[in-house]
N, C-alpha and C positions, 0 to 999 in steps of 0.2 A: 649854194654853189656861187662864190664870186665871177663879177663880173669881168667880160674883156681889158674893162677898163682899169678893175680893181687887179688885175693880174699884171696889167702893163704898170702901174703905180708901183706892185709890187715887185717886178723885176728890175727899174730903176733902184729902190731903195736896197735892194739889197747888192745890185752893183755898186751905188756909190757906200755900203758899208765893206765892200769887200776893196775897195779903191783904199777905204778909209785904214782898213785893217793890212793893208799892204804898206801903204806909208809909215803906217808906226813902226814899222819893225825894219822898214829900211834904214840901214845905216853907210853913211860913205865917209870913206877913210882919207882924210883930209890929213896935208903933212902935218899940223900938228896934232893929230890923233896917234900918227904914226910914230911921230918924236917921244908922244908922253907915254905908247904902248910900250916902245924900247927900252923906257927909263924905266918903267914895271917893269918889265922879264931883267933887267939888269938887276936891281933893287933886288928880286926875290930870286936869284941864282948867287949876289954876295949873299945873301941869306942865309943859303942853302952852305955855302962855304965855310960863313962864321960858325954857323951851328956845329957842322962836322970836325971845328978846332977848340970844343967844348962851350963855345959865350955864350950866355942866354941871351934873349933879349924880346921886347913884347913895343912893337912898331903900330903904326896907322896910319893911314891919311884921311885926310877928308877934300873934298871935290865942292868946291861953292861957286855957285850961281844961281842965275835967275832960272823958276821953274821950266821944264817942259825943254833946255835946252841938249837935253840926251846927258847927262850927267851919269843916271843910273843905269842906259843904255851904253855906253860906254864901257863902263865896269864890268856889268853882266857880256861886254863881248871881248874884252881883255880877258877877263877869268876863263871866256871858254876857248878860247887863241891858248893860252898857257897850258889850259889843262890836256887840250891836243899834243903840245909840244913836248910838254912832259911825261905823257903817254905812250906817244913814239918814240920816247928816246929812255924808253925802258924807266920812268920815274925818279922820283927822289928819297932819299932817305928821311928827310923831315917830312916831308910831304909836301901837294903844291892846291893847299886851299887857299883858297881867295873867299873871303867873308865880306859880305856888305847889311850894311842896315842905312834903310834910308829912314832921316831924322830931320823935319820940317828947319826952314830954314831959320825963325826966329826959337829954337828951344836953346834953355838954358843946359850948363853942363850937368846939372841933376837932373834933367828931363831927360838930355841925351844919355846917362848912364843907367836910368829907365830904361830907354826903349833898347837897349845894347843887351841889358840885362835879361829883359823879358822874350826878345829876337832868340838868347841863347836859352832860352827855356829858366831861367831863373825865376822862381813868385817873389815879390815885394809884397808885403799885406800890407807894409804900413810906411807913409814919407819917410826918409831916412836923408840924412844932411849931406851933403855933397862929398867929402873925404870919405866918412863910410862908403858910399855907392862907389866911388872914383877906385878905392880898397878891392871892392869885388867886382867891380869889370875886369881888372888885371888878373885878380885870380883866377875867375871863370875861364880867361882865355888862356892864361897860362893850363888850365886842365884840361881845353883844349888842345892848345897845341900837344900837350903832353900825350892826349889822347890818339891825336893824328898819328905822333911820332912813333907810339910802340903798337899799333895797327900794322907798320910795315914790315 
């Protein structure tokens, strides 16, 4: 049976993990969060428009900086802002996925179209040269999207 002492040890540390585990997941919404959220939901409603006037088209962004500055938190809380939005207002016909893979910040673009690949469930068994791989990301997401779009 631990001691008083080891129980008073133990109820610090796990308030400051529980301190710890609260700050990760706070996020505040600073005007430029709010500027760059806008520019998403703008961005994927022309989207949603060019597609319903037949264009294809296979888009991306990428979000660069230094680690740990909420980059991924960021995404993961735009995608879930949107998918609210889109849900109360009865959806879209293409759909409204928001996909992310995060991909360290020094890979190359065959590294990146690795990890893009493997994220969508794709096996690579063997290196493949950058145009090949670059070839099948487009693809893959093209049968994604393709996939999204006749789900609806």
């Amino acid at each position: 049976m631990p001691s008083t002492i080891d129980a008073e040890k133990f109820a610090a540390l796990r308030s400051k993990a529980r301190s710890k585990i609260d700050f990760e997941t706070e996020f505040f919404e600073t005007e430029d969060f709010k500027k760059f959220r806008d520019r998403i939901f703008k961005v994927l409603v022309e989207r949603e428009e060019r597609l319903s006037r037949g264009y294809t088209e296979l888009r991306g962004a990428a979000l660069i900086g230094p680690p740990g500055i909420g980059k991924t938190r960021m995404v993961k809380r735009i995608a879930a802002e949107f998918k609210e939005v889109v849900d109360a207002t009865g959806g879209l016909k293409y759909g409204s996925l928001i996909w992310s893979v995060t991909v360290p910040s020094r890979a190359t673009v065959r590294e990146t179209c690795e990890l893009i690949l493997h994220d969508l469930g794709y096996p690579i068994s063997a290196r493949r040269d950058e145009g090949y791989l670059v070839s099948l990301v487009v693809d893959r997401l093209q049968q994604k999207r393709d996939c999204s779009a006749s789900s609806r």
